[in-house]
N, CA, C and O of each residue as an XYZ file, in Angstrom:
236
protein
N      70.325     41.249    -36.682
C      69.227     42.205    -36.714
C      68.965     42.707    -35.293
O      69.078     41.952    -34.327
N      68.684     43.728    -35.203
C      68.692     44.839    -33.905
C      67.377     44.637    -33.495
O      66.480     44.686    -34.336
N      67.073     44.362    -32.025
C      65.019     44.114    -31.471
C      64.582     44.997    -32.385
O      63.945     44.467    -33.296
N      64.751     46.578    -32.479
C      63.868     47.497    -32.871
C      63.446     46.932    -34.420
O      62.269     46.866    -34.775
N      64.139     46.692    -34.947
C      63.783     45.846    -36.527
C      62.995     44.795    -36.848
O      62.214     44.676    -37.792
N      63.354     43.806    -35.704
C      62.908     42.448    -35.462
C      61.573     42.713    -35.308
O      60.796     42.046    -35.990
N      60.984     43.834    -34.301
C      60.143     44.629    -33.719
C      58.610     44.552    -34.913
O      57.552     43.953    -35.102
N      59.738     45.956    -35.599
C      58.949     46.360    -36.709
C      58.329     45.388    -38.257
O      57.436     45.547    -39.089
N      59.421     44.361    -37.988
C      59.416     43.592    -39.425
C      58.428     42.419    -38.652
O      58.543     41.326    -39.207
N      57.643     42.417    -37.685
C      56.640     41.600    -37.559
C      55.547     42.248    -36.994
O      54.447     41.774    -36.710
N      55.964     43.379    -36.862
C      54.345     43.996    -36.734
C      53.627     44.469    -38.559
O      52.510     44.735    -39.003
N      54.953     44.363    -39.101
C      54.063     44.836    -40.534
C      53.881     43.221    -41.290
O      53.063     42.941    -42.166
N      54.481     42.671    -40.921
C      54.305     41.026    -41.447
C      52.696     41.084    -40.841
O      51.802     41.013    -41.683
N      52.343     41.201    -39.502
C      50.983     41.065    -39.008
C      49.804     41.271    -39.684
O      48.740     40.669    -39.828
N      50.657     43.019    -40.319
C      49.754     44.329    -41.032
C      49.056     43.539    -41.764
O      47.905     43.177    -41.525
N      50.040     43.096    -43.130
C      50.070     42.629    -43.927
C      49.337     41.571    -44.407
O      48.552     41.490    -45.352
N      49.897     40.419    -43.234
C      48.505     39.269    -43.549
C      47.434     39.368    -43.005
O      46.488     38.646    -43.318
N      47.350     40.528    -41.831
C      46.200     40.187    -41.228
C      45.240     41.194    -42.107
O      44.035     41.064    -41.891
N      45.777     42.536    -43.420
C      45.015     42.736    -43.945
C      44.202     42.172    -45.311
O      43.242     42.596    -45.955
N      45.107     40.963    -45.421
C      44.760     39.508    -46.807
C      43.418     38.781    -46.133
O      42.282     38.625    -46.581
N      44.075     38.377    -44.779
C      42.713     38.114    -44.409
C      41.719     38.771    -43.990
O      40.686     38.199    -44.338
N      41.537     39.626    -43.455
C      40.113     40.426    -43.207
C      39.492     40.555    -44.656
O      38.292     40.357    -44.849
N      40.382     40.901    -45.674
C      39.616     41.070    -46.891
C      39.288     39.718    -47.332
O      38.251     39.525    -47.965
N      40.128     38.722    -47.035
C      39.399     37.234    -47.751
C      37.876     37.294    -46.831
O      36.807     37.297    -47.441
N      37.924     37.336    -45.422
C      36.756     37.011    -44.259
C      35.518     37.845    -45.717
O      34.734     37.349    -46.526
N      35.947     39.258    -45.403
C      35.067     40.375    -46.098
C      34.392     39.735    -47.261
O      33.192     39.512    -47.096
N      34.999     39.338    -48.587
C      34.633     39.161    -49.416
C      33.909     37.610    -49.611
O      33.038     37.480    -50.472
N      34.370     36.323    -48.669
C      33.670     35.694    -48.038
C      32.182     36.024    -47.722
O      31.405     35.253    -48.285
N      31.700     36.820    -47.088
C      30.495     37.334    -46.238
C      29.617     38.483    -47.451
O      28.523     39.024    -47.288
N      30.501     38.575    -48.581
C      29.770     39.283    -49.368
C      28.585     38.770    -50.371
O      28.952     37.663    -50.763
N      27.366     39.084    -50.935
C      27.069     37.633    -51.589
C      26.648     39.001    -52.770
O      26.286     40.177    -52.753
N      26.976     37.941    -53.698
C      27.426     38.790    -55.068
C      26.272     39.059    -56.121
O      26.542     39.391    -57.275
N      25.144     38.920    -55.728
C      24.095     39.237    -56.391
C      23.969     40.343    -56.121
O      23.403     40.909    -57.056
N      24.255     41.199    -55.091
C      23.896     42.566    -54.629
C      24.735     43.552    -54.589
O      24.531     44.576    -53.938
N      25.893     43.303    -55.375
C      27.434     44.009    -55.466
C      27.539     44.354    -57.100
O      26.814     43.842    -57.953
N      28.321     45.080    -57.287
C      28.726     45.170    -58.606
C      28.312     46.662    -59.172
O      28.235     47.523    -58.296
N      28.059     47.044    -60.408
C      27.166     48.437    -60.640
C      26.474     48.446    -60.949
O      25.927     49.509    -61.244
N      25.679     46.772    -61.219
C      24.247     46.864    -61.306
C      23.516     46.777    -60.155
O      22.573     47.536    -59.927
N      23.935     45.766    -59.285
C      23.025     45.783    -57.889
C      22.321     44.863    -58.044
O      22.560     43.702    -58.373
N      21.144     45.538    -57.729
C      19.846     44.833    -57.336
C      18.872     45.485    -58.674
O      17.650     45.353    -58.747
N      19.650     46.133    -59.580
C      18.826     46.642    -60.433
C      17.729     45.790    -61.054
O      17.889     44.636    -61.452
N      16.673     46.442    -61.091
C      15.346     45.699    -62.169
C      16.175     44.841    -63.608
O      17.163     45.214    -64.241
N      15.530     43.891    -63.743
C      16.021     43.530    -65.035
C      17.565     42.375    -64.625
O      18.058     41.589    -65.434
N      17.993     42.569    -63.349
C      19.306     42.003    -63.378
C      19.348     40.408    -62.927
O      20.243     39.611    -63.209
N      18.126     40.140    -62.139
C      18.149     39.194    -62.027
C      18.452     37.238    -62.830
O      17.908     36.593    -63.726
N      19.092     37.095    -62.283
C      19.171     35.218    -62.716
C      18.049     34.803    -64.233
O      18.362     34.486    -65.381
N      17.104     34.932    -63.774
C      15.526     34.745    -64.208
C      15.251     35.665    -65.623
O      14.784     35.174    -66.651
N      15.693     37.311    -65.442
C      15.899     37.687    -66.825
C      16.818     38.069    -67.652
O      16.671     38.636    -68.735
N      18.216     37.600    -66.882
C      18.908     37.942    -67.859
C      18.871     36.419    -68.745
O      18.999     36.479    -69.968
N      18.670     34.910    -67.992
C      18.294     33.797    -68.473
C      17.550     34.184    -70.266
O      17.973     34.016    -71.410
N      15.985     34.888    -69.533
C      15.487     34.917    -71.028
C      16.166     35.928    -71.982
O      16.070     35.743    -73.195
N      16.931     37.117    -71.432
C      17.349     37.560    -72.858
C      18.562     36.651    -73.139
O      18.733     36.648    -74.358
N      19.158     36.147    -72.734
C      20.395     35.233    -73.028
C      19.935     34.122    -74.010
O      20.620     33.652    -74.919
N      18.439     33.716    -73.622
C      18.197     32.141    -74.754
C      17.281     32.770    -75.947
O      17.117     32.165    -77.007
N      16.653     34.145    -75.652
C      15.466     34.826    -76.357
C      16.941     35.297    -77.849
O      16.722     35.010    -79.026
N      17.975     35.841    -77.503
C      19.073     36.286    -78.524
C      19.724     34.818    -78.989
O      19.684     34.582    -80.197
N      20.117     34.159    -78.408
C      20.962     32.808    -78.900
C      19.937     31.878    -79.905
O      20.274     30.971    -80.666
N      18.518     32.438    -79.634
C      17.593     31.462    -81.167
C      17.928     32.542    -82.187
O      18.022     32.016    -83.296
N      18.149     33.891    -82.229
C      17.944     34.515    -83.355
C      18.566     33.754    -84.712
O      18.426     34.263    -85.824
């Protein structure tokens, strides 16, 4: 294998993992109550989706 290859085939090896990890760091640091397409919406919380979850499972 020729430097210029050797070169290139570890700067994208770098690319590569170093873009696995920034996204592991990223999604790490994310906290998942506040993500998604509900958000932070009214109603989404722990607390009520709890009661409609046990308020439907007596029906």
């Amino acid at each position: 294998m020729t430097g210029p290859a050797i070169l290139l085939m570890a700067l994208f090896i770098i690319v590569i993992w170093g873009g696995l990890v920034a996204a592991i760091l990223m999604l790490a640091k994310t906290d998942d109550a506040t993500t998604g397409e509900l958000g932070s919406a009214p109603g989404t919380d722990n607390e009520s989706l709890l009661q409609v979850n046990t308020s439907s499972a007596a029906r």
